[in-house]
C-alpha positions in Angstrom: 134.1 66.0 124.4 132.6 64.3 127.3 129.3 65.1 129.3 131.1 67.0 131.8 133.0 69.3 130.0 129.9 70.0 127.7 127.8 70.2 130.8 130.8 73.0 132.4 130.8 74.9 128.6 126.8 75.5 129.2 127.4 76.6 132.7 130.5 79.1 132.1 128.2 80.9 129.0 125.6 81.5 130.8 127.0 84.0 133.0 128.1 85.6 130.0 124.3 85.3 128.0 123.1 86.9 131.0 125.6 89.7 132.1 125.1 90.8 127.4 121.1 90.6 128.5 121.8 92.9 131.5 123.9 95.7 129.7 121.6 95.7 126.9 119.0 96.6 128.9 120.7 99.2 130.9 122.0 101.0 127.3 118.3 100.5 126.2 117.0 102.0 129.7 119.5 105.1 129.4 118.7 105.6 126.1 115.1 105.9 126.8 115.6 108.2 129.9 118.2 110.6 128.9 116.5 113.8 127.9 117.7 115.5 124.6 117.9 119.3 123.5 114.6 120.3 121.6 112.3 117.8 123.1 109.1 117.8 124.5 108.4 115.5 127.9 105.8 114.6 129.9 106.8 115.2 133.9 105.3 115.2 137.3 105.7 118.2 139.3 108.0 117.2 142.2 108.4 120.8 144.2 107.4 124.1 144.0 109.7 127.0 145.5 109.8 130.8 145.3 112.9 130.6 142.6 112.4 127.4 140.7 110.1 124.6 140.0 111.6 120.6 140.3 109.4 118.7 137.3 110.3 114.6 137.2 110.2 113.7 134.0 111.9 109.9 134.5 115.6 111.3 134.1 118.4 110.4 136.6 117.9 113.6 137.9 115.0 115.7 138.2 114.4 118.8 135.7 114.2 122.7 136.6 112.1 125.2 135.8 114.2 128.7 136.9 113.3 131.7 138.3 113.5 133.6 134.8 110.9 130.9 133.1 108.6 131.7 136.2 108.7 135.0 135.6 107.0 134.5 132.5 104.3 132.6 133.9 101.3 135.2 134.6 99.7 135.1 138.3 96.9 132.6 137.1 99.2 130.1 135.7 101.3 130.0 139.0 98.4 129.4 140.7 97.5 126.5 138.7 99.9 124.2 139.4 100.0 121.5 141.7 102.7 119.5 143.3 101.7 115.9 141.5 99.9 117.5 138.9 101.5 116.0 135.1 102.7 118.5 132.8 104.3 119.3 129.0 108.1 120.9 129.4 110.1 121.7 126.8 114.2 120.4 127.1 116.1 123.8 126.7 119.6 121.5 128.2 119.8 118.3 129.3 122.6 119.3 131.9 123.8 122.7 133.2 126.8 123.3 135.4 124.7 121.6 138.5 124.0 118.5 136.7 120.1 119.2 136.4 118.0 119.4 133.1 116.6 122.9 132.1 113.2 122.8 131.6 110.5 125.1 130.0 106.9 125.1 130.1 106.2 128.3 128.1 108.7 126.7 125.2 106.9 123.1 125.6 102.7 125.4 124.9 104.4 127.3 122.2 105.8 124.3 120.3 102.5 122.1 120.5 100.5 125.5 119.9 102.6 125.5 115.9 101.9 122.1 115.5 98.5 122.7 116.3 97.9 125.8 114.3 100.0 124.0 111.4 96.5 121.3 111.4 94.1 124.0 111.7 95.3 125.4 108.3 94.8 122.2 106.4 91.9 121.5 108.4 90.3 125.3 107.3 89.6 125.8 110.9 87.7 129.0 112.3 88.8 130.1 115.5 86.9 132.1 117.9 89.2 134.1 120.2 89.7 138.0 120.9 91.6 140.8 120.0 94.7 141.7 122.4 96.7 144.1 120.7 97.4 146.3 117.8 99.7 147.4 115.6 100.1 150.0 112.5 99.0 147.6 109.8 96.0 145.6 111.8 95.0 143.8 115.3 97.1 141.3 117.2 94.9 138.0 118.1 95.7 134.9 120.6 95.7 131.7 119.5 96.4 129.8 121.9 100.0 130.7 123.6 100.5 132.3 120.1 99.7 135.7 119.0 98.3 135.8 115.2 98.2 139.2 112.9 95.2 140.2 111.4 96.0 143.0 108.6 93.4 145.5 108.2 92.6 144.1 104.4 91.7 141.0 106.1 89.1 142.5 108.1 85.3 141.9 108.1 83.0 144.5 106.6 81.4 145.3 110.1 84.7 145.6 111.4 86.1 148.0 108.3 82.9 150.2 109.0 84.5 150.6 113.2 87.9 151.1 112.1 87.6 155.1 111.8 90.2 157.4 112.6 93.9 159.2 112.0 96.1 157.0 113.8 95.9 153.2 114.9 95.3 154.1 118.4 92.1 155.9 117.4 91.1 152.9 114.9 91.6 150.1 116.7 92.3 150.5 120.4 88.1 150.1 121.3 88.8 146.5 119.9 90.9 145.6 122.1 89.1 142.6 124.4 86.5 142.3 121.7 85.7 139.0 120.3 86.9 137.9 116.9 86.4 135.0 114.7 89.0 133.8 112.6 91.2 131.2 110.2 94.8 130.7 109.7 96.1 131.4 106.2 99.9 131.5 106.9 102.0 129.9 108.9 106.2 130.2 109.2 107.6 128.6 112.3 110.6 129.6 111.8 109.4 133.2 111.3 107.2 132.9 114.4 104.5 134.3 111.5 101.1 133.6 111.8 98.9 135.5 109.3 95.0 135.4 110.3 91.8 136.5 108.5 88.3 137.3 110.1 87.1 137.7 106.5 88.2 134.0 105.2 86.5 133.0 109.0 83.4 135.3 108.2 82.2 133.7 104.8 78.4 133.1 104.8 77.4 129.9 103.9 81.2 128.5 103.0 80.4 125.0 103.5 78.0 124.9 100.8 79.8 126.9 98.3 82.4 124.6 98.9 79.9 121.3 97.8 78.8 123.1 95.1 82.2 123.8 93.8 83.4 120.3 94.4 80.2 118.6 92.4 81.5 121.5 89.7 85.0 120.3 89.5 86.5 118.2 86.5 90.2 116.4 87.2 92.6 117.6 84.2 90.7 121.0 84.0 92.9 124.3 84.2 91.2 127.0 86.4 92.3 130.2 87.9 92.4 130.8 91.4 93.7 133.1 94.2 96.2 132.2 96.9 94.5 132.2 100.1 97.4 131.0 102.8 100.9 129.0 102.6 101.8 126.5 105.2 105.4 124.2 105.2 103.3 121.5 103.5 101.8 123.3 100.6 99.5 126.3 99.3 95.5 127.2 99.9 94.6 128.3 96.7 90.9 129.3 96.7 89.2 128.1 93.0 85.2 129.8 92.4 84.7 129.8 96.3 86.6 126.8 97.2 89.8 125.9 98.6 92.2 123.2 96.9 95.7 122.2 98.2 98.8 122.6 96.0 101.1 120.0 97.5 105.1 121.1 98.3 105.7 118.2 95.6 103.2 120.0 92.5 104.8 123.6 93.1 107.1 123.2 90.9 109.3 120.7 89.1 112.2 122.6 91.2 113.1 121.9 94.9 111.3 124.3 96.9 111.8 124.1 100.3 108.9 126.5 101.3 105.7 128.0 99.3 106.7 131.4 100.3 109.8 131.1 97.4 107.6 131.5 94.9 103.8 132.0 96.0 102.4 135.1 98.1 98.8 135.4 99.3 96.5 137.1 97.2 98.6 136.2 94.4 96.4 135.2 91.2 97.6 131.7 89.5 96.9 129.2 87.0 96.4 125.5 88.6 95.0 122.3 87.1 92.7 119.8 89.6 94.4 116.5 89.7 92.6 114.8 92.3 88.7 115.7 93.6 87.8 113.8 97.0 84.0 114.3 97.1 83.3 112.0 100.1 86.2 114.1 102.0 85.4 117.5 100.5 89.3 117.8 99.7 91.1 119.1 95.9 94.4 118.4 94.8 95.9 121.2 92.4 99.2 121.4 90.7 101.1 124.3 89.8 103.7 121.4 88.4 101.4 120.2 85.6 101.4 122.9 84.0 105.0 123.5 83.3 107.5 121.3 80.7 109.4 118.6 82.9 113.0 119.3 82.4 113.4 115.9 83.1 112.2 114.6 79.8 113.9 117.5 77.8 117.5 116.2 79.4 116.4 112.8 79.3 115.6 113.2 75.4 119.9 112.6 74.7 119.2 109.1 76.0 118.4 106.0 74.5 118.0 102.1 75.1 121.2 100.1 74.8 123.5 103.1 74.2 126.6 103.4 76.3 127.3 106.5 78.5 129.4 107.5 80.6 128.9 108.0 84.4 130.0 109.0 88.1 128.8 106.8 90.8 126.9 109.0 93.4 125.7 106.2 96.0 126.0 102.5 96.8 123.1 100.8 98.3 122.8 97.4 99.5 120.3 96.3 96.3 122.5 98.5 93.7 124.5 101.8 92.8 123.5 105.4 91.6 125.1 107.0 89.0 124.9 110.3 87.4 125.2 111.0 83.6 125.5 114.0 81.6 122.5 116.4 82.2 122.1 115.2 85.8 120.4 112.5 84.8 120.5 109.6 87.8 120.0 106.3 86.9 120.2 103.0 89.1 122.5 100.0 88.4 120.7 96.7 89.9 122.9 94.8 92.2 122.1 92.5 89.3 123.4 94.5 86.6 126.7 94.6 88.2 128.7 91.5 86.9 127.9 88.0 85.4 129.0 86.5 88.7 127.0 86.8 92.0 127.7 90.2 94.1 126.6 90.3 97.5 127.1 94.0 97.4 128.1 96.9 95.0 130.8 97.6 97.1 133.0 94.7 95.8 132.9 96.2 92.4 132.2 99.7 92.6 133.4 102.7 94.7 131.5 106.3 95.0 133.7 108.8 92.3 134.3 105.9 90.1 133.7 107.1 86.4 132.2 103.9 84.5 131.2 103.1 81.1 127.6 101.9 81.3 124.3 100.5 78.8 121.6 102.2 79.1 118.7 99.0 79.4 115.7 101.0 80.8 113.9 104.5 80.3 110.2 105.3 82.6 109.9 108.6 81.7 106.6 108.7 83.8 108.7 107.5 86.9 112.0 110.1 86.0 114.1 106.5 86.0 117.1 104.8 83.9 118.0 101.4 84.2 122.1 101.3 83.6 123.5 98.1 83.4 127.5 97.3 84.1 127.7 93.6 82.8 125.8 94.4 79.7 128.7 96.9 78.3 130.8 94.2 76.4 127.2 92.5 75.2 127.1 90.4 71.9 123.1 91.4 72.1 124.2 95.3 71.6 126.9 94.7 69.1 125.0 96.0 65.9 124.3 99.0 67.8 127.7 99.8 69.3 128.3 99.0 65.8 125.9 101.4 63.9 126.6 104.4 66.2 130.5 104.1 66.2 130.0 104.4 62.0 128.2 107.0 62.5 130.2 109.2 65.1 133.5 108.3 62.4 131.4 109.5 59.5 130.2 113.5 61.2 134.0 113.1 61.7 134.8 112.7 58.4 132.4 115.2 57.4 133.7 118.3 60.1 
């Protein structure tokens, strides 16, 4: 090839080089830009008319905020906002039948207010707010853009005393406007529930109690305790004054999706203290401990250098997943696949295969078994192929 034509091969691919740079970063722009269902956006207030609201928020087109969402907004909020001024919307569509995205701002305060109220739980916050509303069973509190329920058993003393009367209009309508200190102790998104208690918020001196508790604490120990609130994450379950979290993980040796399965609050457990942060004034419970692992019964059938039979769930690009009887999962290494090199399980395995396989590892600590593929034929397991086929022919004999 000559200097020309290697000179004219440089030239002709760098149009190309360049028009690949270009349409990467318009695919990277649009994917950045287009809004998606669910999402919350920052925007700039572009317009404001009598019917709708136009918010930018760095689409190709701008957002709307339509009459009916502005009906929601009360006289003070309307007021408050600003052409230019930056604000929080939720995506309800990113296109209706005019091409614009449907915005909301009352969806966008009540998402962030969950996710704040979700902290304040773990974080044992008392919020001081005031009491807008009643119902049969107790008083109706804002928190935030959220309205919380405070059941009459969850009431202060002083509050108990004022709560006289036949009917909750006579006990509780003079609260109405009053202020109210509170904490969260449930919380359900997806049940738009929010539990609160002014009696959790009112405890005298709960910061102390709760050092006093923590110095008192031993990790392994077994105490009873009472279930104070449940959050996604985990349960509050209050131990001799003191509130410890029980993790999703240490509910039990079950998947539980959600505490409220199996725990209510003011239920009375059984927990053991795994973990005591003094310096961050946090305990770690299990519920977990204290149950047998079914793991380790169903894992009991197993043993080292037996062969089993098993179904191959998963392939993964360092090995394969197979389920045995009980299922038990265990993991063939990309090494344990053949004596030759395999770049990936795939050339030897496919999920639904059933395959004979040796059993090489058991971390019963860990819930893992090493399987191993190559290692079936083995001259290193032969005494023990040997040993158990004898005896499997002798209980044959014997039946």
């Amino acid at each position: 090839m000559d200097q020309n034509e290697g000179a004219a091969n440089v030239q002709g691919e760098q149009p190309n080089n360049h028009q690949t740079m270009e349409s990467l970063l318009e695919s990277e722009s649009l994917s950045v830009e287009l809004p998606q269902a669910g999402e919350i956006r920052k925007g700039m207030i572009a317009s404001i008319g009598q019917s709708q609201i136009l918010v930018s928020i760095g689409a190709k087109s701008e957002g709307v905020i339509n009459s009916r969402e502005l009906e929601q907004l009360t006289e003070e909020e309307r007021a408050a906002l600003k052409v230019g001024q930056e604000v929080s919307v939720f995506v309800i569509r990113p296109e209706d039948e005019n091409g614009n995205v449907v915005l909301s701002f009352k969806r966008a305060q009540e998402q962030t207010s969950w996710e704040n109220v979700e902290k304040m739980v773990s974080d044992e916050t008392v919020i001081d707010s005031k009491v807008v509303g009643f119902n049969k069973g107790g008083i109706i509190v804002s928190v935030g853009s959220l309205r919380g329920f405070v059941p009459s058993s969850q009431f202060s003393q002083t509050r108990r005393a004022q709560s006289t009367g036949d009917t909750p209009e006579q006990r509780w309508q003079k609260m109405i406007g009053q202020p109210i200190s509170v904490r969260i102790i449930e919380v359900d998104r997806e049940r738009r529930r929010l539990i609160l208690s002014e009696r959790a918020a009112n405890t005298e001196s709960r910061s102390s109690m709760k050092d006093r508790v923590i110095s008192e604490l031993e990790e392994g120990k077994v105490y009873t305790g009472r279930v104070t609130s449940l959050a996604d994450f985990g349960a509050f379950v209050n131990i001799n004054g003191a509130d410890g979290l029980v993790h999703l993980s240490e509910l039990s040796w079950d998947r539980i999706q959600h505490p409220k399965e199996i725990l209510e609050v003011g239920q009375e457990i059984q927990v053991k203290v795994i973990n005591v942060d003094r310096e961050k004034k946090r305990i770690g419970l299990s519920i977990r401990a204290l149950q047998d692992d079914p793991w380790k019964t169903r894992v009991e059938k197993f043993s080292v250098g037996q062969l089993v039979e098993g179904v191959i769930t998963r392939l993964t690009k360092f090995g394969a997943f197979a389920r045995l009887e009980g299922d038990i999962e265990g993991l063939i290494h990309i090494s344990e696949l053949s004596e030759n090199r395999v770049e990936h399980p795939k050339e030897v395995l496919h999920e639904g295969d059933v395959k004979t396989l040796r059993v090489i590892r058991i971390d019963s600590e860990q819930h893992r078994v090493g399987l191993s593929l190559r290692k079936v034929d083995s001259a290193a397991f032969a005494d023990k192929d040997f040993k158990l086929l004898t005896q499997e022919f002798n209980e044959a004999d014997e039946q």
